[in-house]
PANUGU-117139 format. One record per residue (C-alpha): z, x, y; residue number from 1. Coordinates in steps of 0.02 Angstrom, whole numbers, plus 50000, padded with zeros to 5 digits. Each point is the difference from the previous one (the first is absolute). Example, Ala and Ser with C-alpha at 12.3 -4.5 7.8 and 13.67 -1.06 7.14 Angstrom:
PANUGU-117139
50390 50615 49775 1
49967 50069 50172 2
END
This chain:
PANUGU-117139
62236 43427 49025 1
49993 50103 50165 2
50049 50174 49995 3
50155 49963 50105 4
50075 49883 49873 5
49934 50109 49840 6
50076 50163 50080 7
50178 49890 50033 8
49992 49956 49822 9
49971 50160 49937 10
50115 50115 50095 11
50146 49856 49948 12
49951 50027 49819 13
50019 50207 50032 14
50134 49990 50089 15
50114 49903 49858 16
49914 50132 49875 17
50090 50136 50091 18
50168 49915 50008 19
49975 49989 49827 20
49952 50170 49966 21
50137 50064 50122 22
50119 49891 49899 23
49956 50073 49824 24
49967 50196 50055 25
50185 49971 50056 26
50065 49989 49816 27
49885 50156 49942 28
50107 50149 49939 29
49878 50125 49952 30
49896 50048 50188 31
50101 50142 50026 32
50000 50103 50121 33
49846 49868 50071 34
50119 49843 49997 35
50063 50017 50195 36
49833 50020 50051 37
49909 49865 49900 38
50143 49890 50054 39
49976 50035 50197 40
49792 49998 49989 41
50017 49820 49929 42
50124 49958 50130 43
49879 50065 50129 44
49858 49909 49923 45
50102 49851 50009 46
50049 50003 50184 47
49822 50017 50034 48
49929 49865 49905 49
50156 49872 50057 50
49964 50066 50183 51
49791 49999 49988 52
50017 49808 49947 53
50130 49945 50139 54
49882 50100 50138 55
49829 49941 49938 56
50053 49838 49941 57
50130 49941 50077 58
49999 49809 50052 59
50042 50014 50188 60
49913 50180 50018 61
49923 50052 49861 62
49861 50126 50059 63
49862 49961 49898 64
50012 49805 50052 65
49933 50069 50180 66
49813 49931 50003 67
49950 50167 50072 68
50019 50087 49842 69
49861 49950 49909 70
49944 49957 49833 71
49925 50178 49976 72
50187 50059 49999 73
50085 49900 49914 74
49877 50030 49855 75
50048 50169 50013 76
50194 49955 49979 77
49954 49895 49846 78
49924 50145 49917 79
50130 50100 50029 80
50132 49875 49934 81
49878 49955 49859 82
50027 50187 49940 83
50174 49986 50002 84
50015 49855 49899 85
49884 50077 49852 86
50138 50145 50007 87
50141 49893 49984 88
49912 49887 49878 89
50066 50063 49860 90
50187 49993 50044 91
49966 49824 50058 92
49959 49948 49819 93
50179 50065 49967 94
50081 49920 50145 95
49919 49843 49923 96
50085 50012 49832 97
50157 49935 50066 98
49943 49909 50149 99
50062 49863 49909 100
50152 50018 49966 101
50061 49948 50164 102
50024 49822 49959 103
50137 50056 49855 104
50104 50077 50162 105
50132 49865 50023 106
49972 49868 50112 107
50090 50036 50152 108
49946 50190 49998 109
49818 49940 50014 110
50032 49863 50118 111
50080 50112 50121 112
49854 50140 49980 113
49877 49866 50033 114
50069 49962 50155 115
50019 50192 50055 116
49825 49987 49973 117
49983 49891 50131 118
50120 50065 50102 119
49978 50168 49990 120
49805 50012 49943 121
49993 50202 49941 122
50170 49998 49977 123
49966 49875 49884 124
49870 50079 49900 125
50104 50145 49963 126
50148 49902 49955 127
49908 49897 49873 128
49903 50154 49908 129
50172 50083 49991 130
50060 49849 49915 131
49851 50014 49878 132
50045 50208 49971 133
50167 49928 49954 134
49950 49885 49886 135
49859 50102 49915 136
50142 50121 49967 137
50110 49871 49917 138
49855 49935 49898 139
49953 50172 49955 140
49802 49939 50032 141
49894 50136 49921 142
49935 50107 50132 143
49868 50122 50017 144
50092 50144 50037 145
49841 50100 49989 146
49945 49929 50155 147
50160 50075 50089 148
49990 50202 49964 149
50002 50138 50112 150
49814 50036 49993 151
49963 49800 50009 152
50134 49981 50168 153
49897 50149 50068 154
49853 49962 49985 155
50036 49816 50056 156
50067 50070 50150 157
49862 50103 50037 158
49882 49860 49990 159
50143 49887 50119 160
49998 50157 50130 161
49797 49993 49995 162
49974 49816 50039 163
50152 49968 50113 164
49937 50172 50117 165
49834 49876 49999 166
50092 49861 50057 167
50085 50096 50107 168
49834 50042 50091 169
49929 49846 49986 170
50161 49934 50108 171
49979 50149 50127 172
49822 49906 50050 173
50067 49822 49983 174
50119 50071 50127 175
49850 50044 50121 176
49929 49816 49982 177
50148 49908 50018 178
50132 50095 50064 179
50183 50051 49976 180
50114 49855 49925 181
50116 50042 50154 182
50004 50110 50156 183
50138 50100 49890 184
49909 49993 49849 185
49965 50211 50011 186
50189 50041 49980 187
50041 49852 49890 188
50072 50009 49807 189
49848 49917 49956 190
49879 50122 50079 191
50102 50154 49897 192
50015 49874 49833 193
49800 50023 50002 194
49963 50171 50073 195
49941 49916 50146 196
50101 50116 50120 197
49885 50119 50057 198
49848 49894 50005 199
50066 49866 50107 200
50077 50103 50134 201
49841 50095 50001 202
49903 49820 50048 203
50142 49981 50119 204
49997 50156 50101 205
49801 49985 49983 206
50006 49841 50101 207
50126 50076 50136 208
50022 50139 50135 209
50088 50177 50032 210
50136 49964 50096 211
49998 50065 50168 212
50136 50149 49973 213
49888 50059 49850 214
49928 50195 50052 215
49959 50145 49937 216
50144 50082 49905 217
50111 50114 50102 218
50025 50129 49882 219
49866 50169 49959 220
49948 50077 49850 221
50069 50164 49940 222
49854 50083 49984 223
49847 50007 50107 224
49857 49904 49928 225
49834 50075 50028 226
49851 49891 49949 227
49934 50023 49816 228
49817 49981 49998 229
49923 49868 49878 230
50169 49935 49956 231
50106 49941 50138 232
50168 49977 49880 233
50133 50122 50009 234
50174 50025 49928 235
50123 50031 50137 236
50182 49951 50048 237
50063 49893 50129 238
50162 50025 50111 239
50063 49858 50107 240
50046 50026 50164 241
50185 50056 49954 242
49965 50130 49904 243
50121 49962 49860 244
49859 49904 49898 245
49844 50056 49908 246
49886 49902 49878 247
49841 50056 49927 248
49841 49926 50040 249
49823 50007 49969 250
49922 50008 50175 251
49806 49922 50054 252
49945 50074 50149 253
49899 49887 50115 254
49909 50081 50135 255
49969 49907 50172 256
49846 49902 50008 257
49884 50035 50135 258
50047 49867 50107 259
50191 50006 49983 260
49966 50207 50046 261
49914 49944 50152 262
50110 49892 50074 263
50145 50118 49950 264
49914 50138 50109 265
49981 49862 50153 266
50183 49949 49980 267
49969 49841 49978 268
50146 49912 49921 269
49980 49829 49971 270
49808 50055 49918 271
50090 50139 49912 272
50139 49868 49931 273
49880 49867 49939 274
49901 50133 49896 275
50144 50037 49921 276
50067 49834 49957 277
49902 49978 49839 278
50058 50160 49916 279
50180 49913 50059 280
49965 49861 49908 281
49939 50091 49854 282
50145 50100 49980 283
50127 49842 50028 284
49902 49893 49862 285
49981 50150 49863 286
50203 50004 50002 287
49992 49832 49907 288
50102 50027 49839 289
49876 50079 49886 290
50020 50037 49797 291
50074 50137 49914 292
50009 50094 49844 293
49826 49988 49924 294
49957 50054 49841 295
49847 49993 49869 296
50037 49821 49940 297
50006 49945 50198 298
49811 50068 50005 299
49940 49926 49832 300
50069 49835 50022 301
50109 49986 50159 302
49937 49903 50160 303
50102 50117 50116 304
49972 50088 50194 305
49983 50162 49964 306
50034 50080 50177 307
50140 50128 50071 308
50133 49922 50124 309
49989 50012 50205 310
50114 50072 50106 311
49917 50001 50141 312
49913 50108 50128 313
49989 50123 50097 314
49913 50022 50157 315
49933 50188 50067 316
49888 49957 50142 317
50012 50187 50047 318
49915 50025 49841 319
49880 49835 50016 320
50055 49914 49832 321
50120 49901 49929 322
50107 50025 49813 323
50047 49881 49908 324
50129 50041 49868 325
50013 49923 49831 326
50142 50012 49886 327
49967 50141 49862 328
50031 49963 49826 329
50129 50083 49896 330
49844 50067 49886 331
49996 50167 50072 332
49810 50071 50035 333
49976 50178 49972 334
49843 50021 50131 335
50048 50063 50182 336
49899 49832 50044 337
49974 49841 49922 338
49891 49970 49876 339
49868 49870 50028 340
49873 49904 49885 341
49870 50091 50083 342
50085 50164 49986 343
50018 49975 49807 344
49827 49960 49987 345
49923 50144 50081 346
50139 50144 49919 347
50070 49931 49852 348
49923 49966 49805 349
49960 49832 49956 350
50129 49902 49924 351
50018 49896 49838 352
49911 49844 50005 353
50152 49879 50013 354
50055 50119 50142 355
49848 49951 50105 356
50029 49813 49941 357
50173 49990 50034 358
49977 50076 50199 359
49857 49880 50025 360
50095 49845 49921 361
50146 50066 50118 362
49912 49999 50172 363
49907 49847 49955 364
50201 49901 49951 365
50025 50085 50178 366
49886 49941 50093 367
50022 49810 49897 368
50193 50005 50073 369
49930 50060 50189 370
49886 49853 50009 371
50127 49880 49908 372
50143 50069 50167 373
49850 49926 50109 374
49953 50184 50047 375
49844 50091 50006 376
50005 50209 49971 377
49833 50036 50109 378
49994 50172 49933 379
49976 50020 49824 380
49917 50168 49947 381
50051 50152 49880 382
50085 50088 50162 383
50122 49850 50028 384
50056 49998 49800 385
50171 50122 49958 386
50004 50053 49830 387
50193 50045 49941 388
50062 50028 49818 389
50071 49849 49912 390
50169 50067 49971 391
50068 50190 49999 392
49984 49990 49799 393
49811 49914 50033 394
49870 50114 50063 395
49884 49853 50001 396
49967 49944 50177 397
49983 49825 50090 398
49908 49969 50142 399
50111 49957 50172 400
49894 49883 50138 401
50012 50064 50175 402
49907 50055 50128 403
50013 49817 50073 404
49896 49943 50175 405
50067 49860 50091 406
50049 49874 49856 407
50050 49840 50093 408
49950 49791 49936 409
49840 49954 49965 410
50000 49871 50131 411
50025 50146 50121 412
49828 50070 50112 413
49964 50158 49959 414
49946 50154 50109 415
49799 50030 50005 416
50002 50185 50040 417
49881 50093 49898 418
50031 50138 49892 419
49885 50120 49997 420
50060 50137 49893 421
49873 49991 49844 422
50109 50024 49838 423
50151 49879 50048 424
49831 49866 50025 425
49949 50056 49813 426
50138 49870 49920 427
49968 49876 50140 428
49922 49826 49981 429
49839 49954 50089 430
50099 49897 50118 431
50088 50159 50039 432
49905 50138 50005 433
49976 50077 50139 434
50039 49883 50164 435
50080 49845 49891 436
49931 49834 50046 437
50105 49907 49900 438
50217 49989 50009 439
50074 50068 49838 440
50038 49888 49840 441
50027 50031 49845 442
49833 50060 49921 443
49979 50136 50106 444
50157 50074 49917 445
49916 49943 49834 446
49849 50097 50025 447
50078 50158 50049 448
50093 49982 49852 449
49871 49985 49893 450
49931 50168 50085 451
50157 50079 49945 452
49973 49917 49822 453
49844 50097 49993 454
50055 50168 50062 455
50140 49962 49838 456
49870 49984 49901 457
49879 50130 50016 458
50162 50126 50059 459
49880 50031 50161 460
50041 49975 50185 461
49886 49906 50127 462
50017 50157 50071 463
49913 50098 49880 464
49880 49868 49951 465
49966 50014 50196 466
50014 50183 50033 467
49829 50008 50074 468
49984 49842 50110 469
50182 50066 50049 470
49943 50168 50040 471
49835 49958 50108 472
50090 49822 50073 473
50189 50008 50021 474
49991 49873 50138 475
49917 49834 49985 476
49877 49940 50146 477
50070 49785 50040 478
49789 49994 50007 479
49982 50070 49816 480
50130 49920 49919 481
49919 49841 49914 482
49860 50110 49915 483
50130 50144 49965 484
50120 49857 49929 485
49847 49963 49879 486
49977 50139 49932 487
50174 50046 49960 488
50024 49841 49928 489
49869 50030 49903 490
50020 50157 49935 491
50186 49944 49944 492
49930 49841 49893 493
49899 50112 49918 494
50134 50111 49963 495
50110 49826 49930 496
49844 49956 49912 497
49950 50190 49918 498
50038 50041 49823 499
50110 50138 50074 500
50149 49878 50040 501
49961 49910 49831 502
50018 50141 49905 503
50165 50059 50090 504
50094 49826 49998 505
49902 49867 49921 506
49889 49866 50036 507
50170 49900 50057 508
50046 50115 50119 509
49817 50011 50070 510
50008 49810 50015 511
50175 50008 50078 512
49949 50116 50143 513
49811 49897 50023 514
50113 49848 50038 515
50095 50082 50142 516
49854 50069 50059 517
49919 49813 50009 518
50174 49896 50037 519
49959 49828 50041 520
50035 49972 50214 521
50143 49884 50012 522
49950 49872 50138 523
50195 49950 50028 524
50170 50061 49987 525
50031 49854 49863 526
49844 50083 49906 527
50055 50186 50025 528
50182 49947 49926 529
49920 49904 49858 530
49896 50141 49983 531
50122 50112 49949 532
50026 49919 49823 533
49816 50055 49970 534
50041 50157 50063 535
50137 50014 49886 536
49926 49929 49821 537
49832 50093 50032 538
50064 50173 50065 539
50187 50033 49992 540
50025 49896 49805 541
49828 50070 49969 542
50048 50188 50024 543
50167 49982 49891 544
49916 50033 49824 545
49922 50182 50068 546
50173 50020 50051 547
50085 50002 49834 548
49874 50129 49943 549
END
């Protein structure tokens, strides 16, 4: 049977196990204080599960029917369903036990639920296992009540949230293969039923443009900002342009390039106008609803964007740059600045094991949910990472993505200007080091993350693995850069390959980071989308153990 027809099976087999379960956790007396929530996380897993098979397998509609989501896919939804069937399998043995007894309903009752059936299809279904509950009660059919505990609901509910957050990512690239059910699909029930929200309208806003009355914010901060060398995030406040409303922000500065400076200085506005667009465009697409509210189990297991909200920007031509606010978190930070990755790494004692596990499992489940929104970061490195407590009670921190450059579709060009500053060119890919010669996809983020993955590892930053080359050759040459590309390259596969990084993380890790390092070129944007559940089973699933350490 193909994997289409074996998945419909399966999820129909779950999804009457859950009625059932839902049923029978009903009647329980003893949860507690648990019993609302039990009772509300199997609803949840419910309305999933019900909306999952009407949007993937729908007659009319159903996603994966669309012949452009391939085989590859749909494999991966099978295994995902196949693990929620062995953790219902058990309570389907019970729901079996009077399965039966149906027939002994009298006549007319079953005649009319076999024609809801057919009327009403899911309607149906749950109709017809109530009628079983009710005559399982009456029957008093021995149960294993064993199977219905607090622990057991828990920990059945733990394993539902884990495999239903992988479909839920699975359907976030089916999304970019086939598209949206409907134009409205982003603000639809079904898109909230199955945490599709965010995701979607991110895919949506990817594919359109700012309108024309978005600008720079009106408003001014406070406080003067002054540039903070080797760590351009700063806390600061915001005031609109009333006056009579303030919100605090963390604030990236972004200097002027030197052509947008020039053609400042000439006056030349329409030059001046089109340099700025893409940090317009930025700014627009990083308001996309982002999540929220991140904690440890998010990092060990979750497959989550973890990223501050935009506001905006703000433009200071006097000053030649640009600053665009994010949304602070209610985590308060006690530094006058904000704390980066690479800040941490240079100042700050190593931390535990699963610490280091659960940041890199987090920015890799980031940069998973960037590429599944169709976007591209362009910027990864230790300077671009925030790291914020996990709660006011936590002192644990979590690593926050910024630090974006122009994220926009992978079927959009991309600009060719070189960068010639040496260290940002130190987590670059070969294709763009230096002058790129290549547009941006979604390796190039992959390698830089796996430079971060190594800096992790060893608690080191390119920086100081660099300090010399750094010191003798802050700029790069465009004539140099193939042979100076080399021998960084080289010098960080040794680094993923030395018994230093073994001995810190484990030969796992060290395999984790030598696949970034060497991610396989995707030669469409059907193979960089496919890609992605690679990326996912051999880095993000493959960093969750460490996590839990």
């Amino acid at each position: 049977m193909d994997p289409f027809s074996t998945s419909l099976e399966i999820i129909s087999l779950v999804y009457e196990t859950t009625i059932f379960i839902r049923d029978v956790t009903a009647e329980v007396k003893n949860y507690g204080d648990a019993k609302r929530d039990i009772s509300e996380r199997l609803e949840h897993e419910l309305v999933f599960v019900e909306t999952f098979t009407d949007v993937c397998f729908g007659e009319d509609q159903g996603l994966l029917r669309d012949p452009r989501v391939k085989d590859s896919v749909k494999r991966d939804v099978k295994h995902c369903l196949d693990a929620l069937s062995r953790a219902s399998a058990e309570y389907r043995v019970e729901a079996e036990k009077y399965k039966g007894t149906v027939p002994d309903i009298a006549d007319e009752t079953a005649d009319a639920l076999a024609k809801t059936d057919l009327k009403d299809g899911r309607k149906g279904v749950k109709d017809r296992m109530k009628a079983r509950c009710e005559v399982w009660k009456k029957k008093a059919a021995p149960l294993e009540w064993a199977l219905f505990g607090k622990e057991e609901m828990e920990n059945l509910l733990a394993t539902y949230t884990q495999w239903t957050d992988r479909l839920r990512q699975t359907l976030s690239i089916v999304l970019l293969l086939a598209g949206t059910p409907s134009p409205e699909f982003a603000a639809s029930a079904q898109a909230a039923n199955l945490g599709m929200k965010e995701v979607s309208e991110r895919q949506v806003r990817v594919r359109g443009t700012p309108p024309e009355e978005y600008d720079a914010l009106k408003g001014e901060m406070k406080d003067e900002i002054t540039t903070n060398p080797g760590n351009g995030l700063i806390k600061g406040v915001y005031e609109d342009e009333s006056g009579f409303d303030s919100i605090d922000v963390v604030v990236e500065i972004r200097p002027y390039d030197e052509a947008l400076s020039l053609v400042l200085s000439e006056r030349n506005y329409e030059a001046t106008q089109a340099l700025k667009e893409p940090l317009r465009q930025l700014t627009w697409l990083l308001q996309s609803p982002v999540d929220s509210n991140f904690s440890r189990e998010d990092a060990e297991d979750g497959y989550r964007m973890h990223t501050l909200g935009c506001i905006g920007f703000l433009d200071e031509p006097s000053k030649n740059r640009s600053l665009i606010l994010y949304r602070s978190p209610s985590v308060p930070s006690t530094a006058q600045g904000v704390p980066t990755l690479h800040n941490i790494i240079c100042k700050a004692a190593k931390p535990s094991l699963g610490n280091r596990f659960r940041t890199a499992r987090a920015l890799a489940s980031t940069l998973l949910t960037i590429h599944a929104s169709s976007w591209v970061h362009k910027n990864i490195c230790s300077r671009s990472i925030l790291m914020l407590p996990v709660s006011s009670t936590d002192s644990e921190n979590l690593p926050y993505l910024l630090g974006w450059d122009v994220a926009r579709p992978l079927e959009a060009g991309t600009s060719l200007h070189g960068m010639f500053d040496l260290e940002p060119n130190l987590y670059r890919h070969q294709a763009r080091f230096g002058k790129p010669f290549q547009k941006f996809s979604n390796e190039h983020d992959i390698y830089s993350l796996g430079v971060v993955l190594l800096e992790i590892g060893l608690w080191k930053t390119m920086s100081t693995i660099f300090a010399r080359p750094l010191e003798k050759h802050p700029r790069i040459k465009t004539t140099e850069q193939h042979d100076l590309f080399r021998r960084v390259n080289g010098m960080i596969i040794d680094l993923a390959n030395s018994p230093d990084l073994k001995r810190e993380m484990g030969e796992g890790y060290a395999a984790i980071v030598r696949r970034c390092l060497a991610w396989e070129t995707s030669g469409t944007h059907e193979d960089a989308v496919e890609h992605l559940i690679s990326f996912r089973k051999t880095v993000v699933d493959a960093l969750s153990p460490g996590s839990k350490l």
